[in-house]
LUMDREN-122194 format. One record per residue (C-alpha): residue number from 1; residue in one letter; z, y, x. Coordinates in steps of 0.2 Angstrom, whole numbers. Layout:
REM residues N
<atom><resi>NUM</resi><resn>A</resn><up>Z</up><north>Y</north><east>X</east></atom>
...
***
This chain:
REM residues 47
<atom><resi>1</resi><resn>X</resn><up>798</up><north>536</north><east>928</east></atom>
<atom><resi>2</resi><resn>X</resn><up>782</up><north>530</north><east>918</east></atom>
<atom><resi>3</resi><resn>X</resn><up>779</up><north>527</north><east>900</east></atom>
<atom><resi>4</resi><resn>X</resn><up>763</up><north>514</north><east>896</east></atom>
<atom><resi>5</resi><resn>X</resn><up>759</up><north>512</north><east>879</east></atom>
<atom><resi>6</resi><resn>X</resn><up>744</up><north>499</north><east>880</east></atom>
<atom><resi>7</resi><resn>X</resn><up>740</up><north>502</north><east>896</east></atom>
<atom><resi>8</resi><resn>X</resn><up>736</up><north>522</north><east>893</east></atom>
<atom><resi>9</resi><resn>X</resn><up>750</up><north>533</north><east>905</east></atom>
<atom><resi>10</resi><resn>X</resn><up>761</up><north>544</north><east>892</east></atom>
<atom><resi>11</resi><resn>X</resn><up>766</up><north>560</north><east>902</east></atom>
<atom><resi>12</resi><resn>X</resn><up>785</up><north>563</north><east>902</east></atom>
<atom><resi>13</resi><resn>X</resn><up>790</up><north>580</north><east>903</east></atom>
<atom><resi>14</resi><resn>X</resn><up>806</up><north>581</north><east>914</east></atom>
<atom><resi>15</resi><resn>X</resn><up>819</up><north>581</north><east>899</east></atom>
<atom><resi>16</resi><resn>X</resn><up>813</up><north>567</north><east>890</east></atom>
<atom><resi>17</resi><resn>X</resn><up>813</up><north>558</north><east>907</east></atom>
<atom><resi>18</resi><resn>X</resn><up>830</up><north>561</north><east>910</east></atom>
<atom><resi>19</resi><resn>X</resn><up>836</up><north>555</north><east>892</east></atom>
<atom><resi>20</resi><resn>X</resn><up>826</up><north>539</north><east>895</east></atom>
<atom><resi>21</resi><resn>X</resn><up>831</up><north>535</north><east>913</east></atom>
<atom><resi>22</resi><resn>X</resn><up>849</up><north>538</north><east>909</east></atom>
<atom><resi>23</resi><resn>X</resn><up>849</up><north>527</north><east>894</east></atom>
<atom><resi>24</resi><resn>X</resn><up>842</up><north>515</north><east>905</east></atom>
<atom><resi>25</resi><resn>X</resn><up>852</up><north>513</north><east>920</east></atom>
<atom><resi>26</resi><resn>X</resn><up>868</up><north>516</north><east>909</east></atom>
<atom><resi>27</resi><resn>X</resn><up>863</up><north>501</north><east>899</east></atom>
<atom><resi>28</resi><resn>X</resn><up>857</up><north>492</north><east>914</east></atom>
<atom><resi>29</resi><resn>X</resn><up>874</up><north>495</north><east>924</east></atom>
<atom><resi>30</resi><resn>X</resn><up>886</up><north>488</north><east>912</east></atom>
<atom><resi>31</resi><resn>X</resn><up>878</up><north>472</north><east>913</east></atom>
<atom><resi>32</resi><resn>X</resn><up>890</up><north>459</north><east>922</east></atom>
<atom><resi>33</resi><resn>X</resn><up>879</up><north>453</north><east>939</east></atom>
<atom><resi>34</resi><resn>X</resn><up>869</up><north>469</north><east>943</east></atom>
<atom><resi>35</resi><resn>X</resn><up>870</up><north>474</north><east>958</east></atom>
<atom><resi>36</resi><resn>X</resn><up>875</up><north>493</north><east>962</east></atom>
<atom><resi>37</resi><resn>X</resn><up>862</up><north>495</north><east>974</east></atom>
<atom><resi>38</resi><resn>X</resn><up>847</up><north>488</north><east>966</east></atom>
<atom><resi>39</resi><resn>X</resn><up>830</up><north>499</north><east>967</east></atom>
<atom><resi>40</resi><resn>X</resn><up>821</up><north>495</north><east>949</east></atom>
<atom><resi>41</resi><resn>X</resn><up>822</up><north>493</north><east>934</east></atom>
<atom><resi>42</resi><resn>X</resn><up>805</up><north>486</north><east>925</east></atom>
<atom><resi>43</resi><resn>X</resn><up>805</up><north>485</north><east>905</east></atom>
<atom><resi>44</resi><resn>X</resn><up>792</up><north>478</north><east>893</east></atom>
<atom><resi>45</resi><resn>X</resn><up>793</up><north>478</north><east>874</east></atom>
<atom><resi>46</resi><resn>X</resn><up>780</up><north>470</north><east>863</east></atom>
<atom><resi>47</resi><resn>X</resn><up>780</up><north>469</north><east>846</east></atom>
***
């Protein structure tokens, strides 16, 4: 996992990855035509 805030890398340490990742993919998974075996999962927010 990677964390860009305007373009600068945010280090993730391994708990706060896990918290992200699994809100993530557990969003991402109850969506209706998403496929179990996709690879990645690409997010951009602007404000």
């Amino acid at each position: 996992m990677k964390l860009m805030v305007d373009g600068v890398e945010i280090p993730l340490n391994d708990f706060v990855e896990r918290i992200l990742a699994g809100m993530v993919v557990g969003g991402v998974n109850t969506l209706k035509g998403i496929k179990e075996d996709w690879k990645k999962i690409e997010i951009e927010v602007t404000k």
